[in-house]
N, C-alpha and C positions, 0 to 999 in steps of 0.2 A: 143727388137722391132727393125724392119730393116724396110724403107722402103723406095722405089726404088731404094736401092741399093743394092751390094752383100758383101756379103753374103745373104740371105735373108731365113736362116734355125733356124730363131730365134720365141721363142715363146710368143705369148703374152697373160700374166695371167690377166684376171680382177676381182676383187672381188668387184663385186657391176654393176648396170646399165652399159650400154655405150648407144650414142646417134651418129648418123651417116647422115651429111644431105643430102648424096648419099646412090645410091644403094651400096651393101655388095656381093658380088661375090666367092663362095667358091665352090671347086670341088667337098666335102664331107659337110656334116653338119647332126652330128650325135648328138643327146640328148641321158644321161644316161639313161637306162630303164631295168636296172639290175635288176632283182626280191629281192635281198640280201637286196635294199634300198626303196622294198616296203612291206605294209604288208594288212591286210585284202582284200584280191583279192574278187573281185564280178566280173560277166559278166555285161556289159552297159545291158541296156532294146532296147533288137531289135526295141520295138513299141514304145522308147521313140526315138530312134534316127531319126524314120523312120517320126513320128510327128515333130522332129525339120527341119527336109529333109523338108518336107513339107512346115514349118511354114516362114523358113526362105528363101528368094531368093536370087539368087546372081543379083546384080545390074552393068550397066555401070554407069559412071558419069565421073565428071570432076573434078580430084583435084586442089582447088585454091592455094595453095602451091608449084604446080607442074607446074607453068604456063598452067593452064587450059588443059595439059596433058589429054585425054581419056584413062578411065582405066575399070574393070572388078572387080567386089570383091564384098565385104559385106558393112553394114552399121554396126557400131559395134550396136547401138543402139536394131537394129532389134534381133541378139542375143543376147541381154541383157533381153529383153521382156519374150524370150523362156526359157532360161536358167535356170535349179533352180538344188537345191541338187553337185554332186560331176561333175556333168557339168558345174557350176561355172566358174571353171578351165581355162575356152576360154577365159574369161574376163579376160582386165587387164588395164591398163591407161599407159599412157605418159604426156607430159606436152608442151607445145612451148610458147613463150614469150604474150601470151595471158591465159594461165592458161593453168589446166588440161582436157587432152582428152581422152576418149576413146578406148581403144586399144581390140583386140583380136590377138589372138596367130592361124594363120592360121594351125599348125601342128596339133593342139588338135580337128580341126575339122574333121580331117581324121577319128579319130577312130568311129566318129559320122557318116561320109559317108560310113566306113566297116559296122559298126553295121545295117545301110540300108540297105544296100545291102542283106545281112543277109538277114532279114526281106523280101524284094521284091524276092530275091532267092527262099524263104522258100514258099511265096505262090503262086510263080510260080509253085513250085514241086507240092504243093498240087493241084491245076484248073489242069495239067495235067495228077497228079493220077486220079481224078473225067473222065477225060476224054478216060483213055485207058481201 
């Protein structure tokens, strides 16, 4: 581990959490998603993503943590309501010196925003086959 000095071509392995009470800054941030280290493949439900699009809004607010910072995002809560089955997976918790909180994994919503898209694509094709 290097930091702010040089060399700085040092790598750092964690096994387990880390907890950071600044922003994380990185060129690349890539997660495994190797087929080798998955197995039973399903396609998501275009009409389940397209109801969580739906169900869930993204909110402004104020984090009090942040000195009252204005920010853009979710409430984890609100996806916790929607969420069931192998969607799960957005959920997750943290902790800060008042107990555990709520967390979600903003990457795992992506494949819920493709899967809409999808879905709004799909009946767009369809209204204007109806219509040529």
């Amino acid at each position: 581990l290097s930091i702010c000095c040089s060399p700085s071509n040092y790598q750092l392995d964690c096994n387990g959490a880390g907890r950071f009470s600044s922003f994380c800054s990185a060129s690349n941030y890539i997660t495994t998603s190797d087929q080798r280290i998955k197995t039973d493949f399903e396609f998501a439900d275009p009409a389940e993503c397209l109801r969580l699009v739906s169900a869930v809004k993204p909110r402004t607010y104020k984090r009090i943590d942040m000195n009252l910072a204005p920010r853009v995002g979710y409430v984890a809560q609100d996806w916790g309501r929607e969420l069931s089955g192998g969607y799960r997976c957005i959920m997750g918790e943290s902790a800060d010196e008042s107990g555990p909180l709520l967390a979600i994994d903003y990457s795992r919503i992506v494949p819920v925003l493709h899967g809409a898209l999808l879905a709004a694509l799909a009946r767009i094709e369809e209204l204007e086959s109806r219509v040529q």
